[in-house]
Z-matrix of the N, CA and C atoms (Angstrom, degrees):
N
C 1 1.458
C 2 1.530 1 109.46
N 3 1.381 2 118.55 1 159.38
C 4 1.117 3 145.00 2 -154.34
C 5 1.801 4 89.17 3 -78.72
N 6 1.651 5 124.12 4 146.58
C 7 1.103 6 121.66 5 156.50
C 8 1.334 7 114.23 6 -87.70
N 9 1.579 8 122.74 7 135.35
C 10 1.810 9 120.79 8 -176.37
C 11 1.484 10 89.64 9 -47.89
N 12 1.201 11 120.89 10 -91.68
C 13 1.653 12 119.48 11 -160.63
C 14 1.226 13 127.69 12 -30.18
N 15 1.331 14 119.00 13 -26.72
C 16 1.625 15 121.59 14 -172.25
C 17 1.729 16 85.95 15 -90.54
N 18 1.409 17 135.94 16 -46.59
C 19 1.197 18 127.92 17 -171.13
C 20 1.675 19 122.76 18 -64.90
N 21 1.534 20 94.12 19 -29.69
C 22 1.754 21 98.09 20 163.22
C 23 1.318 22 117.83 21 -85.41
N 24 1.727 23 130.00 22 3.61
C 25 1.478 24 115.12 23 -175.09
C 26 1.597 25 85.25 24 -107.46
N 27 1.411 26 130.15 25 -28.06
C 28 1.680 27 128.60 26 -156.69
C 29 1.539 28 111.11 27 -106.20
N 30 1.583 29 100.16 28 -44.46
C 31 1.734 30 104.22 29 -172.12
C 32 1.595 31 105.70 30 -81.85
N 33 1.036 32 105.25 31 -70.25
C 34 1.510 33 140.93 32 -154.57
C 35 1.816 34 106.48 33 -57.62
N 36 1.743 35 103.25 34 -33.59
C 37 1.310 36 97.13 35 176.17
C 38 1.278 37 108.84 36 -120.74
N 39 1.757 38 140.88 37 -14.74
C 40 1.016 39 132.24 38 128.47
C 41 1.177 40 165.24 39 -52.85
N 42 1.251 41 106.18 40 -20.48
C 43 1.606 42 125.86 41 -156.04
C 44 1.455 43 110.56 42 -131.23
N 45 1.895 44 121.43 43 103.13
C 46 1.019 45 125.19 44 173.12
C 47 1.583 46 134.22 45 -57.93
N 48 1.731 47 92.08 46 -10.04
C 49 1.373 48 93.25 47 -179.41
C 50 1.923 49 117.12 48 -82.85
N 51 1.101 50 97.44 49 -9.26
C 52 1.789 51 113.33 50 -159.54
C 53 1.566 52 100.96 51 -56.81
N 54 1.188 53 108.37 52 131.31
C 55 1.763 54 134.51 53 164.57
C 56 0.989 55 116.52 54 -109.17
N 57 1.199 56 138.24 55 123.73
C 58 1.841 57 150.62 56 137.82
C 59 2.225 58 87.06 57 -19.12
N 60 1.191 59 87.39 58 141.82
C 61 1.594 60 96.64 59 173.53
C 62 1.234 61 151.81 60 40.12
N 63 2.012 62 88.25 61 42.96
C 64 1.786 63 114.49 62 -175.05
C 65 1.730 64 96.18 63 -142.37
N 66 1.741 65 100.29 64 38.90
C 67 1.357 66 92.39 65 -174.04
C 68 1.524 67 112.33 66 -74.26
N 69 1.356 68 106.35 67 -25.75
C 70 1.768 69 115.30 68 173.01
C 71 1.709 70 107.28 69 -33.82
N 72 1.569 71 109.92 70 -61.28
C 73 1.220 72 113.86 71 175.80
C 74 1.519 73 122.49 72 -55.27
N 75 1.597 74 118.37 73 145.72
C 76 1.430 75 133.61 74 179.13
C 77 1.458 76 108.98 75 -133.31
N 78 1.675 77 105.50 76 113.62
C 79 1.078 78 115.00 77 153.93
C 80 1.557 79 117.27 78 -33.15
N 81 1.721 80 142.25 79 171.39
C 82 1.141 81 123.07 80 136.84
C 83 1.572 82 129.41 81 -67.82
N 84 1.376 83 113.01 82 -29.23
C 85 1.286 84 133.27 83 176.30
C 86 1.607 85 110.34 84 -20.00
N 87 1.970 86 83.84 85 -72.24
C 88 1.751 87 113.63 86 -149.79
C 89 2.019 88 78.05 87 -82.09
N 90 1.028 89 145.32 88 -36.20
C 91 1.903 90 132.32 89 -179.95
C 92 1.613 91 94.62 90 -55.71
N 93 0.645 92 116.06 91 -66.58
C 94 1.845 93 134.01 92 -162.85
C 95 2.278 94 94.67 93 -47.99
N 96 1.245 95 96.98 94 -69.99
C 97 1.409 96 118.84 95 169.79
C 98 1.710 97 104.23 96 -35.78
N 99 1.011 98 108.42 97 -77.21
C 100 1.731 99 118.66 98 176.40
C 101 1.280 100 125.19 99 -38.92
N 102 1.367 101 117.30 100 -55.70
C 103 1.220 102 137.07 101 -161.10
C 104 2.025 103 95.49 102 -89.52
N 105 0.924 104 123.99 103 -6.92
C 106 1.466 105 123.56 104 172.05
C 107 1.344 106 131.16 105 -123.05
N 108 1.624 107 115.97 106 -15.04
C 109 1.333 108 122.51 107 -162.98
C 110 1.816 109 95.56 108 -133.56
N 111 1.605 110 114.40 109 146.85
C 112 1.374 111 106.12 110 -179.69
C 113 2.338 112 97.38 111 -88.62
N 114 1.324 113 97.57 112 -173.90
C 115 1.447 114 98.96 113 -179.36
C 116 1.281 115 101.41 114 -68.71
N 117 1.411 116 147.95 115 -12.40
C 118 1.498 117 142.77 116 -135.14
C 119 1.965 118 88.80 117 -121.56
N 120 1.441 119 94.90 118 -37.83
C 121 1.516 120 85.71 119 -167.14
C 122 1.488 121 103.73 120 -87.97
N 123 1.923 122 131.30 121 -8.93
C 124 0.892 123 112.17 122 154.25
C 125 0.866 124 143.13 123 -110.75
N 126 1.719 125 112.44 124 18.93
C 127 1.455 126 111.53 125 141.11
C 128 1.546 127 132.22 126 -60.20
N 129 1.219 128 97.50 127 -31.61
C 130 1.883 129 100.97 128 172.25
C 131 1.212 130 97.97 129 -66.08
N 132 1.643 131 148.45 130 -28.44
C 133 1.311 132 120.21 131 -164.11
C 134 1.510 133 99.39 132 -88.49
N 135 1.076 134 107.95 133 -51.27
C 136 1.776 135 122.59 134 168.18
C 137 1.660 136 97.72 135 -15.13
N 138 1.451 137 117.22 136 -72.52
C 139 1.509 138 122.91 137 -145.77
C 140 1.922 139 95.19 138 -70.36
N 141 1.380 140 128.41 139 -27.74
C 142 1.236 141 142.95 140 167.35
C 143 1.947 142 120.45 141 -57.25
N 144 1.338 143 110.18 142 -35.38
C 145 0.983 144 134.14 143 -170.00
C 146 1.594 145 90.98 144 -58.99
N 147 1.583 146 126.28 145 134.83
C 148 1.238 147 110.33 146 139.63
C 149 1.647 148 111.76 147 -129.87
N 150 0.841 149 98.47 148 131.09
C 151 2.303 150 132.17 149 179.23
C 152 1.500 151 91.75 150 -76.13
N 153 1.428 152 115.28 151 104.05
C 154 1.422 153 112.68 152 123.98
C 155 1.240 154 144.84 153 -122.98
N 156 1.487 155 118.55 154 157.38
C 157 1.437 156 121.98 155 -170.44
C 158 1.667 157 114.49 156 3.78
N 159 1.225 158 105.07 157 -80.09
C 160 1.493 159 125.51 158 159.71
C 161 1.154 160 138.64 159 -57.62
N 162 1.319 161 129.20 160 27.22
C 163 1.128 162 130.80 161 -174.74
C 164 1.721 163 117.43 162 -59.60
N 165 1.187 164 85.74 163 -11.88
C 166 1.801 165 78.18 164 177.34
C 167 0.963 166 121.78 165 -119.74
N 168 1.927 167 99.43 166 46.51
C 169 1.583 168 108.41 167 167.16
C 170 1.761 169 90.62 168 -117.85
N 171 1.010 170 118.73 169 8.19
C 172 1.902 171 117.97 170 -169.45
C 173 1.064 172 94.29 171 -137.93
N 174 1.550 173 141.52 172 20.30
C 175 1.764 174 117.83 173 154.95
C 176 1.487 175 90.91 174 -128.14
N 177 1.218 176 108.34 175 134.06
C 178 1.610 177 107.39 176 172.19
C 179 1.187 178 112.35 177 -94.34
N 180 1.595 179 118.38 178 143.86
C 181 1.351 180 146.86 179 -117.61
C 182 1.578 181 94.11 180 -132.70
N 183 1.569 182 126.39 181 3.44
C 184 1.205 183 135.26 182 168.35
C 185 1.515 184 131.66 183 -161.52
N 186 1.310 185 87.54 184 65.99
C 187 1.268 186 136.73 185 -157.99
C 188 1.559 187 88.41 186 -100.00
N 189 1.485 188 138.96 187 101.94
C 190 1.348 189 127.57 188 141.34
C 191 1.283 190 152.60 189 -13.26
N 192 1.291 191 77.04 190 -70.81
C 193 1.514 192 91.98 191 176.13
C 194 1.542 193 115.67 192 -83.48
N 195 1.349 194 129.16 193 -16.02
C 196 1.183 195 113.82 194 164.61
C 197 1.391 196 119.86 195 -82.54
N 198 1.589 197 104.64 196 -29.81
C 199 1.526 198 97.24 197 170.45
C 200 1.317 199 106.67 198 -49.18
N 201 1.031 200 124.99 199 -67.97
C 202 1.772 201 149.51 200 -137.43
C 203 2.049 202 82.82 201 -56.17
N 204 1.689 203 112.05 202 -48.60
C 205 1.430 204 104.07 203 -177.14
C 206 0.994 205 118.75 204 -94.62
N 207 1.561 206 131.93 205 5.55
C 208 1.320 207 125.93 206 175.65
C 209 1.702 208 125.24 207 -130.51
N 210 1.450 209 98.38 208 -31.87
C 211 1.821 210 100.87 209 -176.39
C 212 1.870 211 96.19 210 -91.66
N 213 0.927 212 129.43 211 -30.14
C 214 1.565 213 121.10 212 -177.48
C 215 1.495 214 101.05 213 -48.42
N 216 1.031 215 116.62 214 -60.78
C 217 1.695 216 113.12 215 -166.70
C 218 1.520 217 103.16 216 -77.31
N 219 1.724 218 123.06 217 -2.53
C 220 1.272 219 95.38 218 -168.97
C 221 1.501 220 112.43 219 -93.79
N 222 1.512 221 114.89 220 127.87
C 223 1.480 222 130.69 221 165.27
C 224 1.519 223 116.01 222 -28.12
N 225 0.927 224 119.09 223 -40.61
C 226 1.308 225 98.60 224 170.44
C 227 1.803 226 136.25 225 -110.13
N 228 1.460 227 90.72 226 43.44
C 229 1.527 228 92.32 227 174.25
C 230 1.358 229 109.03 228 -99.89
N 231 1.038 230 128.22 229 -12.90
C 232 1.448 231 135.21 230 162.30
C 233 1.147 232 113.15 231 -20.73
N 234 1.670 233 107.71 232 -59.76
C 235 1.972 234 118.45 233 172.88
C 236 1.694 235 116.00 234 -67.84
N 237 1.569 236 108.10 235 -10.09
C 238 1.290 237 116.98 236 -172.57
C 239 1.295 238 117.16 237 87.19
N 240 1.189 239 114.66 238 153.69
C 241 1.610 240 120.75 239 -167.47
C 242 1.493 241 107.29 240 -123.86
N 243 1.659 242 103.81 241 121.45
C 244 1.625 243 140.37 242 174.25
C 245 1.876 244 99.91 243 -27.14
N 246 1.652 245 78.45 244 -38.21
C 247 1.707 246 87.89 245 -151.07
C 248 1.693 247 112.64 246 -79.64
N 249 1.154 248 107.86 247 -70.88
C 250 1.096 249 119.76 248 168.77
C 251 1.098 250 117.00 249 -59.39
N 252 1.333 251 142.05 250 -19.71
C 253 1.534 252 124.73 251 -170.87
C 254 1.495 253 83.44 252 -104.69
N 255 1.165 254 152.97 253 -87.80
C 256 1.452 255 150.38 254 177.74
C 257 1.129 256 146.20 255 -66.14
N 258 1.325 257 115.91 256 -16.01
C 259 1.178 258 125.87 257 -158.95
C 260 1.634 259 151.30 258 75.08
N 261 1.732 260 92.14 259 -8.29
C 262 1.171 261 120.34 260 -158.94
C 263 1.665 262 105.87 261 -65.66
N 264 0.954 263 112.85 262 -21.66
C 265 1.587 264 112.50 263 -162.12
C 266 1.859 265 97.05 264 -129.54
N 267 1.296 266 120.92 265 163.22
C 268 1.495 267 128.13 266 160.10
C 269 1.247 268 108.61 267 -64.39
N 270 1.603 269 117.40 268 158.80
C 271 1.561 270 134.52 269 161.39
C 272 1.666 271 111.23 270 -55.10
N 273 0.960 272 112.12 271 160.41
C 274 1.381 273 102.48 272 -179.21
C 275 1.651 274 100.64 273 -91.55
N 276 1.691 275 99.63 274 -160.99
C 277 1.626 276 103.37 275 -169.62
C 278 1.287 277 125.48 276 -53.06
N 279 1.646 278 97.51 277 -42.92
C 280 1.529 279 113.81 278 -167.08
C 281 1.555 280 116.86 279 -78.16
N 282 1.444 281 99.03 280 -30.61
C 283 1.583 282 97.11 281 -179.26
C 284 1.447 283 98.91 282 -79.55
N 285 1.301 284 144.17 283 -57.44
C 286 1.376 285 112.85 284 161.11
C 287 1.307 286 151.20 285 -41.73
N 288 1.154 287 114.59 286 -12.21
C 289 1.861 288 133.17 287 163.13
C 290 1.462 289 77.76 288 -83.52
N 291 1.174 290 149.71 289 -106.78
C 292 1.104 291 133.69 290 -120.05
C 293 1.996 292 116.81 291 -80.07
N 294 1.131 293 106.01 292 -5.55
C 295 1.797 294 121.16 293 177.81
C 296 2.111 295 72.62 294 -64.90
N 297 1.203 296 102.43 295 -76.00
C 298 1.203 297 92.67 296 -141.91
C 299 1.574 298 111.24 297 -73.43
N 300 1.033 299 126.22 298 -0.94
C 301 1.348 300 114.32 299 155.99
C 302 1.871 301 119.04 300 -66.53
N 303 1.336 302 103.53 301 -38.64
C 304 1.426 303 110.73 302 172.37
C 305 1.622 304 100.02 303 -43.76
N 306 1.464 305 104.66 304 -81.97
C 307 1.880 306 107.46 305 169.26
C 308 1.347 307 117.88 306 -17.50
N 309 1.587 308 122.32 307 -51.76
C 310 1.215 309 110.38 308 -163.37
C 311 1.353 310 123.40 309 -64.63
């Protein structure tokens, strides 16, 4: 299960896809995010981050290497992803915490 704190710095304030009671499920984003960064250091990236409207006209959506480190493991591409396959929808939390650490 999901830790509250990592889910309010990654899901909860990034990620349009986030539901109350799919904490079982893991983005690849927020695994990748977790497993490398403590809660303290990603709140500093969090507070750096800036979200707009459009964000998913400024992170590219076929990107290799981020796939390769972030959508492979993520649980829910199984149903397919808004993002990457069309565009239709934003990246979720994690791939935006982690686009922009790449940037940084």
């Amino acid at each position: 299960m999901k830790g509250q704190i990592f889910i309010d710095i990654i899901c909860k304030r990034f990620c349009r896809y986030f539901k109350n009671g799919k904490e079982e499920m893991y983005c690849g984003g927020y695994r990748v995010l977790v497993e490398n960064f403590t809660a303290s250091e990603l709140q500093q990236l969090a507070d750096m981050v800036c979200e707009t409207n459009d964000i998913k006209n400024h992170i590219p959506a076929y990107d290799e290497n981020l796939f390769n480190l972030v959508c492979k493991s993520c649980d829910f591409r199984i149903d397919g992803c808004d993002y990457r396959d069309n565009r239709s929808g934003p990246p979720c939390g994690g791939y935006i915490m982690i686009d922009q650490l790449v940037k940084g």
